[in-house]
C-alpha positions as YAML, in Angstrom:
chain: A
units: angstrom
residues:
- id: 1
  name: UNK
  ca: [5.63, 1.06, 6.62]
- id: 2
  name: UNK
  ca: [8.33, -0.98, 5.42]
- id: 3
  name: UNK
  ca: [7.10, -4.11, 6.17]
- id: 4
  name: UNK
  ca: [3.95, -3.79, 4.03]
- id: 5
  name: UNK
  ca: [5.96, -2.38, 1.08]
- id: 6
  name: UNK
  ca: [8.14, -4.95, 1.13]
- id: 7
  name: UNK
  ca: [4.83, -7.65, 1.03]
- id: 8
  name: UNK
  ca: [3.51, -4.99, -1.77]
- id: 9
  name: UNK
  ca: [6.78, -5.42, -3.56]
- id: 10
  name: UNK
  ca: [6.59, -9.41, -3.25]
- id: 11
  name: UNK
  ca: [3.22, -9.31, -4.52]
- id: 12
  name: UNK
  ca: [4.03, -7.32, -7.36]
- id: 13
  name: UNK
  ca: [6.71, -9.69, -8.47]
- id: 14
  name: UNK
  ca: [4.73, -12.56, -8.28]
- id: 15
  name: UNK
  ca: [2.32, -11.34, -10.76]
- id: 16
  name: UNK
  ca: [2.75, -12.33, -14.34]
- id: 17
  name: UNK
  ca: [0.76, -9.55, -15.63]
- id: 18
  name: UNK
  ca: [2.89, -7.00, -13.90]
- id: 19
  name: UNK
  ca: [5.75, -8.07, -16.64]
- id: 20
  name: UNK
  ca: [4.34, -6.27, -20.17]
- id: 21
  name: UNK
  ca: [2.73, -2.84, -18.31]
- id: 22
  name: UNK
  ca: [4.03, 0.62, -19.10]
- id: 23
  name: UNK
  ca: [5.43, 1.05, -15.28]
- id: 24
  name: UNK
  ca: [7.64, -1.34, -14.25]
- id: 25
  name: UNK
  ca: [6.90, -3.04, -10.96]
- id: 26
  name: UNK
  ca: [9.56, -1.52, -8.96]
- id: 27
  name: UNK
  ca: [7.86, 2.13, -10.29]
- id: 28
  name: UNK
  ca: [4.89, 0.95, -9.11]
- id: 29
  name: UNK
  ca: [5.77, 0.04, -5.54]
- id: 30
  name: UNK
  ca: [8.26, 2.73, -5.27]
- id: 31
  name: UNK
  ca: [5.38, 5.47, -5.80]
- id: 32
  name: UNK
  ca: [3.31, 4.02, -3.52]
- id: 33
  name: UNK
  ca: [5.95, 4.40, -1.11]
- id: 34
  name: UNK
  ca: [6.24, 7.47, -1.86]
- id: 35
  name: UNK
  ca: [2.54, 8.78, -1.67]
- id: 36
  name: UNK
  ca: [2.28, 6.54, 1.69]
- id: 37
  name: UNK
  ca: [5.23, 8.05, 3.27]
- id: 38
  name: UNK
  ca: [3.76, 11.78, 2.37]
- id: 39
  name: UNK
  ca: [0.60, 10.81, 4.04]
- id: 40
  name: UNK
  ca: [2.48, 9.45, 6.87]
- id: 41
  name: UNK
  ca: [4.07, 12.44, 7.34]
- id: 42
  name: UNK
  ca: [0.50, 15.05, 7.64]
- id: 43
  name: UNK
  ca: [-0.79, 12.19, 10.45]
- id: 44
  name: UNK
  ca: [2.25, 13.75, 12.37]
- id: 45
  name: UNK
  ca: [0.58, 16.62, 12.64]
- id: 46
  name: UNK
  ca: [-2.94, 15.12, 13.85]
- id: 47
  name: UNK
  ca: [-2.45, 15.18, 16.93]
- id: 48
  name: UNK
  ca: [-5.71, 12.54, 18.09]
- id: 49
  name: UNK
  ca: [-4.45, 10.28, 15.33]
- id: 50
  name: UNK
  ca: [-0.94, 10.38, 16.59]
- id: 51
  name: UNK
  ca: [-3.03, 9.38, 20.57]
- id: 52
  name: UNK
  ca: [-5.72, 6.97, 19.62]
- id: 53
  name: UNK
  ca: [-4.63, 5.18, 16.42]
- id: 54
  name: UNK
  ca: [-1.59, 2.59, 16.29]
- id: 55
  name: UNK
  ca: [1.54, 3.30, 14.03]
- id: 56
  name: UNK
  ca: [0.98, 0.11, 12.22]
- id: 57
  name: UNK
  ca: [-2.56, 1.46, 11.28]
- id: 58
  name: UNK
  ca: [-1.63, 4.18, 10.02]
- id: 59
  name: UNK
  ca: [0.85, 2.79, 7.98]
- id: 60
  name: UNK
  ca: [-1.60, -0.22, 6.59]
- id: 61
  name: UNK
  ca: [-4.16, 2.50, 5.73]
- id: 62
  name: UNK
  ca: [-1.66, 5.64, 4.16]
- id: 63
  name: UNK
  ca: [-0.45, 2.26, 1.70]
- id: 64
  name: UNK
  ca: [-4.31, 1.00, 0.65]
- id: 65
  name: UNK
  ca: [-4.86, 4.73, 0.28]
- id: 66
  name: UNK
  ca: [-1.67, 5.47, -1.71]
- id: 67
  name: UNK
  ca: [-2.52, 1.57, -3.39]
- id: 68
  name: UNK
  ca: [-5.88, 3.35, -4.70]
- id: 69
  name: UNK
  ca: [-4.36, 6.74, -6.02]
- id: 70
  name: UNK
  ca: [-4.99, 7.41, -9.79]
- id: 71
  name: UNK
  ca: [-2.33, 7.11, -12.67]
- id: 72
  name: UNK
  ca: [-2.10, 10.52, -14.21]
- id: 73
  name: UNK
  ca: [-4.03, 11.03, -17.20]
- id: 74
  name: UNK
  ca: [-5.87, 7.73, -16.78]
- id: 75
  name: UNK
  ca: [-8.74, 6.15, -14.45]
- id: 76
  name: UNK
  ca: [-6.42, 3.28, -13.64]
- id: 77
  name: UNK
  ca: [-4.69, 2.94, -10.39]
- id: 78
  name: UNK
  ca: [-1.06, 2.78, -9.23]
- id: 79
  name: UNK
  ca: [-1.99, -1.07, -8.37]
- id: 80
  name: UNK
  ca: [-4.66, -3.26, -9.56]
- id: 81
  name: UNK
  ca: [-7.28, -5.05, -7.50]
- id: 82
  name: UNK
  ca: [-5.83, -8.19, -7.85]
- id: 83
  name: UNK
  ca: [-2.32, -7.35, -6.45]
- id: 84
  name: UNK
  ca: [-3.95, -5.49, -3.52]
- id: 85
  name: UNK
  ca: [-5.98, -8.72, -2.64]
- id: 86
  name: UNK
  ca: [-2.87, -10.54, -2.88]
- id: 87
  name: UNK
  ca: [-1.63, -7.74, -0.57]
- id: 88
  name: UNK
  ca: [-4.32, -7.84, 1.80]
- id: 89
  name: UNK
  ca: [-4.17, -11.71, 2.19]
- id: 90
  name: UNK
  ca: [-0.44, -11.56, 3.21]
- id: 91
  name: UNK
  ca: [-1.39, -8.75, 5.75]
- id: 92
  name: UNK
  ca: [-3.74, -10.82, 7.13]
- id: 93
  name: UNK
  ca: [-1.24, -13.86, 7.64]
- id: 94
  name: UNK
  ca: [0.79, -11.24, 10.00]
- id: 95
  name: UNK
  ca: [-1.65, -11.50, 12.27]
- id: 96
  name: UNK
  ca: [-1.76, -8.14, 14.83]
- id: 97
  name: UNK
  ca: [-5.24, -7.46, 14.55]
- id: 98
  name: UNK
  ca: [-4.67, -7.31, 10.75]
- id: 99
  name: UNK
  ca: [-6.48, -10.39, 10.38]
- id: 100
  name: UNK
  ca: [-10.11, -9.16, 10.03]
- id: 101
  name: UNK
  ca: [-9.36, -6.68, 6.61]
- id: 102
  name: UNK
  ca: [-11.48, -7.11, 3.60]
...
């Protein structure tokens, strides 16, 4: 989990239009953590997930879900598209079996 919100992190500071937004990037990848970390916490409790689906997996998919969660109030989410493809493509550079996400 760590690993992928530290790429998150780097993506968010390489984007200019992060800069002038009403959440600061560090809020931004912060509450994803957090919402990922939540998530990662119920797939304890599954106990065929915990069997049948690899750590990192669960990880990579509690941070695109937590990447896609809505900004109170608004229809925006916590991330935009473009930093999650930017996201994605340094997931994919890992390698792993990561290398086949769209």
């Amino acid at each position: 989990l760590f690993r992928f919100v530290k790429i998150l992190s780097l993506s968010l500071n390489d984007d200019p239009q992060s800069i002038n937004t009403d959440v600061d990037s560090a809020g931004k990848g912060w509450s994803v953590f957090e919402v990922a970390r939540y998530q990662i916490e119920l797939a304890v409790y599954s106990p065929e997930l915990c069997q049948k689906v690899l750590p990192s997996k669960v990880a990579l998919a509690a941070i695109m879900n937590a990447m896609d969660s809505k900004i109170v109030r608004t229809k925006r989410t916590i991330i935009p598209s473009h930093i999650r493809q930017s996201f994605l493509k340094h997931v994919k550079c890992l390698g792993g079996g990561f290398s086949q996400l769209n």
